[in-house]
mmCIF file as gemmi writes it, N, C-alpha and C atoms, coordinates in Angstrom:
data_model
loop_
_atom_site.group_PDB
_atom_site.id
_atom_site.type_symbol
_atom_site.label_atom_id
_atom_site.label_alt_id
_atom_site.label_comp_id
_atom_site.label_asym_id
_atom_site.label_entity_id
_atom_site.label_seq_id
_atom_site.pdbx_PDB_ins_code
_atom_site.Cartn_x
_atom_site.Cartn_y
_atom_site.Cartn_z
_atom_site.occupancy
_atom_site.B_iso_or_equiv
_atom_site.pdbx_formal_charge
_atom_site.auth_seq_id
_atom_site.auth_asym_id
_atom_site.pdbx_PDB_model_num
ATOM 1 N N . UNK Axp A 1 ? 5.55 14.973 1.231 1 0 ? 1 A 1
ATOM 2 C CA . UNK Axp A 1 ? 6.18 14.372 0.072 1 0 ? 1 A 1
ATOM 3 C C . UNK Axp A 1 ? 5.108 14.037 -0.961 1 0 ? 1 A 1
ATOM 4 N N . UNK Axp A 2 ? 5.477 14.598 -2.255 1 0 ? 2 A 1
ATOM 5 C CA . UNK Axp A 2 ? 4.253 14.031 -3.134 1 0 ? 2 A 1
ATOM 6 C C . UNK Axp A 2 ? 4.362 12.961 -3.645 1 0 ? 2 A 1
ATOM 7 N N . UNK Axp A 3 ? 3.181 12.19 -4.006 1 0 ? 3 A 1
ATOM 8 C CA . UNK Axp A 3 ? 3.606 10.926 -4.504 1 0 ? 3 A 1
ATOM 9 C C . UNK Axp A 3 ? 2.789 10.689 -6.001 1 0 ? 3 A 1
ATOM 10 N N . UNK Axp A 4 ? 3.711 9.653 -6.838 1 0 ? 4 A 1
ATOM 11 C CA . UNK Axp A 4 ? 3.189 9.738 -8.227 1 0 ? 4 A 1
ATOM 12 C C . UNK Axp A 4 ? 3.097 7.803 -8.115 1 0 ? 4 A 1
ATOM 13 N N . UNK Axp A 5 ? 1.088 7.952 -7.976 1 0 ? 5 A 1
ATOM 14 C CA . UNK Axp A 5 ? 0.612 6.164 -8.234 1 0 ? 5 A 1
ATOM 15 C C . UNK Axp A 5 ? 0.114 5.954 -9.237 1 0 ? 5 A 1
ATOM 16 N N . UNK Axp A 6 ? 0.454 4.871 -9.913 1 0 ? 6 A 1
ATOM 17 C CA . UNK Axp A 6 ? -0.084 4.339 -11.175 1 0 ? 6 A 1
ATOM 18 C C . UNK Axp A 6 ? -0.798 3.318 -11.162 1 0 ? 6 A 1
ATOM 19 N N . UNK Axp A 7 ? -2.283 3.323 -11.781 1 0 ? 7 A 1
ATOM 20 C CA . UNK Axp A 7 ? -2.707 1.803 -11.281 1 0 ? 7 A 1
ATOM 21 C C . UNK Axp A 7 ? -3.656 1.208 -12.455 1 0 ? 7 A 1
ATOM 22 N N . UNK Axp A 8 ? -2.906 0.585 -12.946 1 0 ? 8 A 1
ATOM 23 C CA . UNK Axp A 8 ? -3.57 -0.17 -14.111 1 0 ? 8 A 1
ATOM 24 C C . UNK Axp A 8 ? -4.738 -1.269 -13.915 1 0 ? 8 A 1
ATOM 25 N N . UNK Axp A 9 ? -6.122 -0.577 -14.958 1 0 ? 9 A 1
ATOM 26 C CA . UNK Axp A 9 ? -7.371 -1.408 -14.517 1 0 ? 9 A 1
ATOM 27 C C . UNK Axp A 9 ? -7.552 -1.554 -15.858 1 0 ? 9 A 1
ATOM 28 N N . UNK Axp A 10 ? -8.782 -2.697 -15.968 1 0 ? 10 A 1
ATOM 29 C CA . UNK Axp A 10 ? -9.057 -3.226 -17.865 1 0 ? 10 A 1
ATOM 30 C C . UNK Axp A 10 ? -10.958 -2.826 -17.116 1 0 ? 10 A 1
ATOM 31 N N . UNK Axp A 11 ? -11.463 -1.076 -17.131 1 0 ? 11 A 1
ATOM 32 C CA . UNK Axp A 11 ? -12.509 -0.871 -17.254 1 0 ? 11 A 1
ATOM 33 C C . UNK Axp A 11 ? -13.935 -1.568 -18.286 1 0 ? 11 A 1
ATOM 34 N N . UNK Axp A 12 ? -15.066 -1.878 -17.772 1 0 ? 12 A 1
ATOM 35 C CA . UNK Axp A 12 ? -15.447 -2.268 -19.093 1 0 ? 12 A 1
ATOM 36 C C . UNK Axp A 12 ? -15.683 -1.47 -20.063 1 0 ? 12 A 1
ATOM 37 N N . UNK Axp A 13 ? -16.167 -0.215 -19.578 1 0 ? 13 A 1
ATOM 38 C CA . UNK Axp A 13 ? -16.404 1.027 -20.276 1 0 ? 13 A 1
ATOM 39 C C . UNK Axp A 13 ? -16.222 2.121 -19.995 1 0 ? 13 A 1
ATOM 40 N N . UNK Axp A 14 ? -16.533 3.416 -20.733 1 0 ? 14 A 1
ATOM 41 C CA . UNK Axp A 14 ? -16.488 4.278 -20.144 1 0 ? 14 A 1
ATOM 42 C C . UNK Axp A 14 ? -16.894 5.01 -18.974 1 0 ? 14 A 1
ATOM 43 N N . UNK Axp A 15 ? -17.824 4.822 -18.309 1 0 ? 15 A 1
ATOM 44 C CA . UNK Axp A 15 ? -18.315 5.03 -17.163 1 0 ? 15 A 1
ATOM 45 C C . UNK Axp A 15 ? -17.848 4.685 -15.756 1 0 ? 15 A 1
ATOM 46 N N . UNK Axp A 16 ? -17.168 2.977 -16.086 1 0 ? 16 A 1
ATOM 47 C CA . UNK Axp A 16 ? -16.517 2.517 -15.402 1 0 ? 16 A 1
ATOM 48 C C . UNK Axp A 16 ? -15.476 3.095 -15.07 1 0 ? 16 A 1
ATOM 49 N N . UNK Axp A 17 ? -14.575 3.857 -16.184 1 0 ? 17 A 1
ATOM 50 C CA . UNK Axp A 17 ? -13.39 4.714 -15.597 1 0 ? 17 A 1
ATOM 51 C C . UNK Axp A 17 ? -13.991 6.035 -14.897 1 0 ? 17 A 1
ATOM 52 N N . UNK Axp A 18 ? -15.302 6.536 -16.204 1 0 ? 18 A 1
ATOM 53 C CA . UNK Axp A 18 ? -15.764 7.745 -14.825 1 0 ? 18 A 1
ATOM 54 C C . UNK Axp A 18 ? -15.409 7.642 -13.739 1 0 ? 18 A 1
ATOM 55 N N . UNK Axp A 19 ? -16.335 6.406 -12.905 1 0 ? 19 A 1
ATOM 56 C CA . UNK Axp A 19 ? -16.724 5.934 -11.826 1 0 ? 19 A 1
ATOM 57 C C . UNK Axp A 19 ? -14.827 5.879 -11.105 1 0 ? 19 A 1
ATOM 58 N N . UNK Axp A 20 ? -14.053 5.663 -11.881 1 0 ? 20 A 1
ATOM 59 C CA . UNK Axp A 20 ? -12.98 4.648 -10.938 1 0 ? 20 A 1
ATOM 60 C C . UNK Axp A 20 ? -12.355 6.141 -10.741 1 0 ? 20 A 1
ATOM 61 N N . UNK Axp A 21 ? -12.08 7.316 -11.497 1 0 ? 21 A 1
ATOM 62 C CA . UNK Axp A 21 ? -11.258 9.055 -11.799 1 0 ? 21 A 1
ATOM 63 C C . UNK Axp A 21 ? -12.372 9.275 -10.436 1 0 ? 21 A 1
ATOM 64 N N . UNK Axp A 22 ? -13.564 8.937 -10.118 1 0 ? 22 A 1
ATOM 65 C CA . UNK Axp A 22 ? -14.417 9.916 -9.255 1 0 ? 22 A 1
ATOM 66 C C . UNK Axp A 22 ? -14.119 9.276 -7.87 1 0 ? 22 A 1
ATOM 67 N N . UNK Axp A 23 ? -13.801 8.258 -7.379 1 0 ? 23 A 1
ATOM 68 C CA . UNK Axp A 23 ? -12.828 7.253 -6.122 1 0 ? 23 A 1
ATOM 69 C C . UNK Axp A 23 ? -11.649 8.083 -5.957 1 0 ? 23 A 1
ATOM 70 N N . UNK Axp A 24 ? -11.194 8.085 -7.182 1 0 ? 24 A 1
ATOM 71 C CA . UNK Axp A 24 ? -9.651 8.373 -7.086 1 0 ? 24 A 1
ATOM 72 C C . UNK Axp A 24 ? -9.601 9.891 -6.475 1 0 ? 24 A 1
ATOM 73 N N . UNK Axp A 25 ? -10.627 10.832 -7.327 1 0 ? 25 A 1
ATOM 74 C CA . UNK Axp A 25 ? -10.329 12.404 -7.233 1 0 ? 25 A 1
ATOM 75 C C . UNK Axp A 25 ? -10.751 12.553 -5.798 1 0 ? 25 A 1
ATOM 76 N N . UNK Axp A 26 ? -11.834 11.727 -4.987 1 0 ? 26 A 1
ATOM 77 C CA . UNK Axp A 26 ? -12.405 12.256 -3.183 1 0 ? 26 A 1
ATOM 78 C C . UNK Axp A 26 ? -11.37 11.724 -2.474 1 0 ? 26 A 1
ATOM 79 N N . UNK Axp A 27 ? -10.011 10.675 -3.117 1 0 ? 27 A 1
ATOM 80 C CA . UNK Axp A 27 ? -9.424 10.46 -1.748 1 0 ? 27 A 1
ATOM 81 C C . UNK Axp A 27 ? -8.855 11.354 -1.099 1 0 ? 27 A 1
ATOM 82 N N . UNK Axp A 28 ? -8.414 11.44 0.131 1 0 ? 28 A 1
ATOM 83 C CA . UNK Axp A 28 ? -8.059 13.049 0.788 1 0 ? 28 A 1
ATOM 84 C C . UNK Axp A 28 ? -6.201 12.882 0.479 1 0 ? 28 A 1
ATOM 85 N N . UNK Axp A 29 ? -5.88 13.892 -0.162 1 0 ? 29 A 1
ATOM 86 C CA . UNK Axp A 29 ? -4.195 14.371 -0.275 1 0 ? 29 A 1
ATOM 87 C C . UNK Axp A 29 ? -4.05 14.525 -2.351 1 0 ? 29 A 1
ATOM 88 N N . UNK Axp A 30 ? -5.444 13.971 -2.912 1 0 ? 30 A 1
ATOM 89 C CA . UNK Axp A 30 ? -5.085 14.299 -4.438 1 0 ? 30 A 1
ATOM 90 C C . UNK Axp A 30 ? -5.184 15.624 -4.599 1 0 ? 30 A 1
ATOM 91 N N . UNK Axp A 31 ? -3.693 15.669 -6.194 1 0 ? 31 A 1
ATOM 92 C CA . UNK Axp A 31 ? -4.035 16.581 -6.261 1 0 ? 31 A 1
ATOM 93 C C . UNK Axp A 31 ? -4.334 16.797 -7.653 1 0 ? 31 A 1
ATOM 94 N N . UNK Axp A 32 ? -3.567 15.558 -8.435 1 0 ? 32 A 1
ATOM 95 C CA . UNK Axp A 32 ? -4.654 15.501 -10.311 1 0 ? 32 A 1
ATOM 96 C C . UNK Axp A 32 ? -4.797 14.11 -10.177 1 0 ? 32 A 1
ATOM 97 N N . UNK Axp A 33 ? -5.621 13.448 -11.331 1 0 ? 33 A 1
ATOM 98 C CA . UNK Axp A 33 ? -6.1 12.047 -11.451 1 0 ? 33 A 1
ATOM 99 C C . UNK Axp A 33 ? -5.926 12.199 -13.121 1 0 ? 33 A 1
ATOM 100 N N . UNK Axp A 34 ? -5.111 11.022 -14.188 1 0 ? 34 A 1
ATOM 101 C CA . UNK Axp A 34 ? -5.407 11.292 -15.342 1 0 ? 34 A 1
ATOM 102 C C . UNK Axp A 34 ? -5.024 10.323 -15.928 1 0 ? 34 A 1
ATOM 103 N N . UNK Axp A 35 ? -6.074 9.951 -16.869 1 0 ? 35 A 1
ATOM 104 C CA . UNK Axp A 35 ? -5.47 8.44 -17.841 1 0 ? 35 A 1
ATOM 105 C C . UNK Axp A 35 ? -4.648 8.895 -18.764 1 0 ? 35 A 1
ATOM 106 N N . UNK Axp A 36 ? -3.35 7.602 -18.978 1 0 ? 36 A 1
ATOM 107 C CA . UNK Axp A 36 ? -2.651 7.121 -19.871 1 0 ? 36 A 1
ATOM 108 C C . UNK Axp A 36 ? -2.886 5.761 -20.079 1 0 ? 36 A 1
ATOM 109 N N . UNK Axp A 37 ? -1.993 5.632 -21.651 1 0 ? 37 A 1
ATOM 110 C CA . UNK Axp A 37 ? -1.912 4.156 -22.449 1 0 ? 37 A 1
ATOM 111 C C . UNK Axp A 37 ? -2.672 4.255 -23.466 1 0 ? 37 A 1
ATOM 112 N N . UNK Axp A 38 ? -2.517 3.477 -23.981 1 0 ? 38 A 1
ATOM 113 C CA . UNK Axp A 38 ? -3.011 2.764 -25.501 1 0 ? 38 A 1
ATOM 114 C C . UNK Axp A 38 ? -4.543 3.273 -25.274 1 0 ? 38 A 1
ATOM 115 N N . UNK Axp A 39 ? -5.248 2.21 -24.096 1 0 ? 39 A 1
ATOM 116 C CA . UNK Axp A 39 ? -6.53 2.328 -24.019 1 0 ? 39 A 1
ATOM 117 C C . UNK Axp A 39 ? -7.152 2.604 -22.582 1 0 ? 39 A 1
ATOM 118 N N . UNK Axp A 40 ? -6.358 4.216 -22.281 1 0 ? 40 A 1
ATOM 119 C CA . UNK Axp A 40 ? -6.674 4.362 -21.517 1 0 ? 40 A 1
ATOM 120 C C . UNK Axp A 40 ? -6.699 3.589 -20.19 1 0 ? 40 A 1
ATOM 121 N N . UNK Axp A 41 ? -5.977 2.795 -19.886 1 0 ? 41 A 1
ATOM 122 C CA . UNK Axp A 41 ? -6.381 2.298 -18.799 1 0 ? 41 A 1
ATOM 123 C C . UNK Axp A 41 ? -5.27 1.894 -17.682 1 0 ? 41 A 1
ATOM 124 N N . UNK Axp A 42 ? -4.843 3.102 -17.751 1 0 ? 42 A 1
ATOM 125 C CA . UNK Axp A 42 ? -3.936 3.646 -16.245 1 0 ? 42 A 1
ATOM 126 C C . UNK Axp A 42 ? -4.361 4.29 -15.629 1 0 ? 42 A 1
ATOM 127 N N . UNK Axp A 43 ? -4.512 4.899 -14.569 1 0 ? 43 A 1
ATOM 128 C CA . UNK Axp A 43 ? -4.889 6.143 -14.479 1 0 ? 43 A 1
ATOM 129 C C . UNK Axp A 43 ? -4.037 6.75 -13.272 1 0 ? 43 A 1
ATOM 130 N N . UNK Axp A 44 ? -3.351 7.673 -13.491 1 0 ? 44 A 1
ATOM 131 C CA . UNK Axp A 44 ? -2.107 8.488 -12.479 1 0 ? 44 A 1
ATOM 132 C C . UNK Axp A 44 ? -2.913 8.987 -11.655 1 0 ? 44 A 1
ATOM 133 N N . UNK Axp A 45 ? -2.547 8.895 -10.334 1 0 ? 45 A 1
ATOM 134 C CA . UNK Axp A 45 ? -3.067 9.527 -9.141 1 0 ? 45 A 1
ATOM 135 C C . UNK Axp A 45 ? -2.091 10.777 -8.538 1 0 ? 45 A 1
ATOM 136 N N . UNK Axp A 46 ? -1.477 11.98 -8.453 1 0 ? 46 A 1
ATOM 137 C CA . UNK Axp A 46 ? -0.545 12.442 -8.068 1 0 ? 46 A 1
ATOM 138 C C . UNK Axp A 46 ? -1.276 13.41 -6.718 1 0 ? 46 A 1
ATOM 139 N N . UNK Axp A 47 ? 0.064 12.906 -5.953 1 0 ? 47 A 1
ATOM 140 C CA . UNK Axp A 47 ? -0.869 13.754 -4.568 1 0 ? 47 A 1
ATOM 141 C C . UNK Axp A 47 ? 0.111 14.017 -3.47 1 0 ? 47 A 1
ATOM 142 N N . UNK Axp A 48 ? -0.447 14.022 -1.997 1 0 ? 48 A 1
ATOM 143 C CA . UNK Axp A 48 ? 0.28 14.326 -1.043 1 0 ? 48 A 1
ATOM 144 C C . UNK Axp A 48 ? -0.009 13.11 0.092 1 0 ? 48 A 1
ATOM 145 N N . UNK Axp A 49 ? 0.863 12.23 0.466 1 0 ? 49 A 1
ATOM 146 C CA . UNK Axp A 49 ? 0.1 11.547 1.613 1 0 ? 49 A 1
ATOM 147 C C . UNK Axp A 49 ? -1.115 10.219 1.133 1 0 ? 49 A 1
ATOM 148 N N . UNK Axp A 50 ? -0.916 9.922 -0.145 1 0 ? 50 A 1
ATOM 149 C CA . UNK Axp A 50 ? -2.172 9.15 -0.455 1 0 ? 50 A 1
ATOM 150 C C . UNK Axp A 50 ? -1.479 7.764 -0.144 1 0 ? 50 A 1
ATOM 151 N N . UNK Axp A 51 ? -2.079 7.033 0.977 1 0 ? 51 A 1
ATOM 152 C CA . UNK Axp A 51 ? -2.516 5.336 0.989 1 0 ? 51 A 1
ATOM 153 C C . UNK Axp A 51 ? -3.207 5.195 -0.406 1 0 ? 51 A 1
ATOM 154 N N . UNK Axp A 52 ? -1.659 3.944 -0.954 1 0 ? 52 A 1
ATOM 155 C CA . UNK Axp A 52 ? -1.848 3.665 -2.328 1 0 ? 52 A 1
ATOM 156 C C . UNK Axp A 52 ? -2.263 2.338 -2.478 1 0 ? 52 A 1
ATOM 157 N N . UNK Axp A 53 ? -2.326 1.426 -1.296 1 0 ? 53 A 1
ATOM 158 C CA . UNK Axp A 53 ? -3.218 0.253 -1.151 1 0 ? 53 A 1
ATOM 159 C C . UNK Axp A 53 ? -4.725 0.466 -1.062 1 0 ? 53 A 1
ATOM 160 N N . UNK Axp A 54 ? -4.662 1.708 0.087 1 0 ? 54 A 1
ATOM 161 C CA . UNK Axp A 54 ? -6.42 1.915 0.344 1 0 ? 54 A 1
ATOM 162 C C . UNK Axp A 54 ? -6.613 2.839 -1.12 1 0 ? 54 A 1
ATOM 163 N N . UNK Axp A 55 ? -6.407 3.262 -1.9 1 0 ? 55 A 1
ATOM 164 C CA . UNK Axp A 55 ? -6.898 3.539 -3.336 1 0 ? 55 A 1
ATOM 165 C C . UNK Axp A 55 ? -6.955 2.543 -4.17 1 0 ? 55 A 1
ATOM 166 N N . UNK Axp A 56 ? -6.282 1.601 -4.715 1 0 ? 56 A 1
ATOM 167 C CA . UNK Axp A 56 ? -6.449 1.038 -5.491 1 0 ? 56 A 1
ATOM 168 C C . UNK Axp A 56 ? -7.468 -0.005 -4.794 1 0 ? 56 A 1
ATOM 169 N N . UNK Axp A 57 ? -7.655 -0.132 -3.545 1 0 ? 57 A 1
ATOM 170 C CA . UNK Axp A 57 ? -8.737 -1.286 -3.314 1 0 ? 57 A 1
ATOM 171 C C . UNK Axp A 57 ? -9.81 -0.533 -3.398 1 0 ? 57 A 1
ATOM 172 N N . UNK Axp A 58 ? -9.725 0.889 -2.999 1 0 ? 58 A 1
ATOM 173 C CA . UNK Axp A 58 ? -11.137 1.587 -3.007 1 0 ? 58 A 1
ATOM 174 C C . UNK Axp A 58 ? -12.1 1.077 -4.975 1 0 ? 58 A 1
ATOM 175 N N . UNK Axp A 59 ? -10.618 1.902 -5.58 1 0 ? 59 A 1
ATOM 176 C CA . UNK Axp A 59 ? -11.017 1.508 -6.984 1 0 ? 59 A 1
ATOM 177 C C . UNK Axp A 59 ? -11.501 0.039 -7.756 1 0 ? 59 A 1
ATOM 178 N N . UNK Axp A 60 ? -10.686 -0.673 -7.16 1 0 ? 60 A 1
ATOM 179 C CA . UNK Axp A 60 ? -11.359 -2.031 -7.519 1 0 ? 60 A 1
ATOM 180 C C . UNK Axp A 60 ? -12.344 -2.387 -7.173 1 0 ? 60 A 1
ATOM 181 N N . UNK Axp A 61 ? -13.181 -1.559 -5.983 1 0 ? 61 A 1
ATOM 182 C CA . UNK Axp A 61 ? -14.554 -2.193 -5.543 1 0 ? 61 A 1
ATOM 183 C C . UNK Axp A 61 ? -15.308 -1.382 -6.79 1 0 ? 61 A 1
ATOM 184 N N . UNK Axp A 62 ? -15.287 -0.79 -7.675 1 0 ? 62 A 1
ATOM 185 C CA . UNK Axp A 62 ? -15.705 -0.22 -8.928 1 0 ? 62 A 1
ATOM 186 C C . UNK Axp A 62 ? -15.729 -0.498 -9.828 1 0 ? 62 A 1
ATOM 187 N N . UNK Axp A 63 ? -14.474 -0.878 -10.626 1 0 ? 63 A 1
ATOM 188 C CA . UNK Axp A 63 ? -13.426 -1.245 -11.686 1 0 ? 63 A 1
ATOM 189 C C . UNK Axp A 63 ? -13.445 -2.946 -11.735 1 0 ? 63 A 1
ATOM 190 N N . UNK Axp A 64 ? -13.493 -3.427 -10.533 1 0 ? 64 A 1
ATOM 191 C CA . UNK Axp A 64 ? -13.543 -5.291 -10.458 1 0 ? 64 A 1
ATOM 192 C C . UNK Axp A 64 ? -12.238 -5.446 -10.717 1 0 ? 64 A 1
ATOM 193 N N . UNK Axp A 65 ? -11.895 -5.417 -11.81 1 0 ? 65 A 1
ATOM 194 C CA . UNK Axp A 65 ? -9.729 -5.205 -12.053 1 0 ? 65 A 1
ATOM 195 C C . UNK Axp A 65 ? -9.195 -3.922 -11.81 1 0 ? 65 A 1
ATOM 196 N N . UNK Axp A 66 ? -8.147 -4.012 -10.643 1 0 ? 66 A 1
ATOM 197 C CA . UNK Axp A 66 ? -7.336 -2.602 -10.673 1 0 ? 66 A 1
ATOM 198 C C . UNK Axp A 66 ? -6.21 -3.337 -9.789 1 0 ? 66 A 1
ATOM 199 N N . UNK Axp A 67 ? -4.928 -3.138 -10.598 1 0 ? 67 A 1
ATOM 200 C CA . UNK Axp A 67 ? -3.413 -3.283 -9.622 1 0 ? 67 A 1
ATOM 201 C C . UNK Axp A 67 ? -2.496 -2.448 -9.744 1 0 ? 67 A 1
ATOM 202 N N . UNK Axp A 68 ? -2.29 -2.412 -8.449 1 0 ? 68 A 1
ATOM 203 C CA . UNK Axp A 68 ? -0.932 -1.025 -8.425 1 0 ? 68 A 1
ATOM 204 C C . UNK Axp A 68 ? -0.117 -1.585 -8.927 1 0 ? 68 A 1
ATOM 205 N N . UNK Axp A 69 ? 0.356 -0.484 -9.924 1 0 ? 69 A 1
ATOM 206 C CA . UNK Axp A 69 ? 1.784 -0.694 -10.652 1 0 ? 69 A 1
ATOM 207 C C . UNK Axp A 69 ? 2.873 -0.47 -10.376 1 0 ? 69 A 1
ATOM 208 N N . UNK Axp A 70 ? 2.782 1.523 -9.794 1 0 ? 70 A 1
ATOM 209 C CA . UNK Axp A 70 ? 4.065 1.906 -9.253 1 0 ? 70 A 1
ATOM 210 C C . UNK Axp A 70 ? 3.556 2.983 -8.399 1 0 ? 70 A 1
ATOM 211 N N . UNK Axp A 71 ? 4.738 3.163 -7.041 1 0 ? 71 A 1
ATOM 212 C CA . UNK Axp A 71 ? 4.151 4.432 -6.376 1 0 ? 71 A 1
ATOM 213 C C . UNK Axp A 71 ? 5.954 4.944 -6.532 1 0 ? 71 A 1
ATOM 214 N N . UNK Axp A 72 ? 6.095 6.185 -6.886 1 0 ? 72 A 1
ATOM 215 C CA . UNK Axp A 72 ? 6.961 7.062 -7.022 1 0 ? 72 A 1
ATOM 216 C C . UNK Axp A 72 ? 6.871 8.228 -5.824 1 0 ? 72 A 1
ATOM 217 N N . UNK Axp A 73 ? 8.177 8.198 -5.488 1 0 ? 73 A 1
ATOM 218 C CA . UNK Axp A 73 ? 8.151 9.512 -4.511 1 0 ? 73 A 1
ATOM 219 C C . UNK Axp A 73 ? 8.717 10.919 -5.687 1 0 ? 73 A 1
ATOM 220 N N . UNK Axp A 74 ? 7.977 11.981 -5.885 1 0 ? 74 A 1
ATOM 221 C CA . UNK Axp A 74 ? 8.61 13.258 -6.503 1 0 ? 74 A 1
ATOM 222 C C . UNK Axp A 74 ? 8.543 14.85 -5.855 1 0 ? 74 A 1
């Protein structure tokens, strides 16, 4: 089942989202990673099988702010 996670972080900069897209893209079952919003600072995880707690905590050890918003089954 694929799943569509959304997880809104307030990066300080750009690098910081580098850093948070490069967490997101090694977890095992992704299959795109891509920001939306105003200022960037969603970033969609769409995949197969992804633990959407163990991502967004992975990301917050990066990011310092990151909360799951929504996990969608599609």
């Amino acid at each position: 089942m694929t799943q569509k996670i959304v997880i809104k972080m307030q990066p300080k900069c750009g690098r910081c989202r580098t850093r948070a897209m490069m967490v997101a893209a090694q977890a095992s079952g992704v299959y795109s990673v891509e920001l939306q919003g105003d200022n960037k600072n969603q970033m969609v995880v769409t995949g197969d099988g992804i633990d959407a707690a163990a991502l967004t905590s992975s990301v917050r050890k990066k990011v310092k702010h990151a909360s799951l918003e929504t996990v969608q089954q599609i």
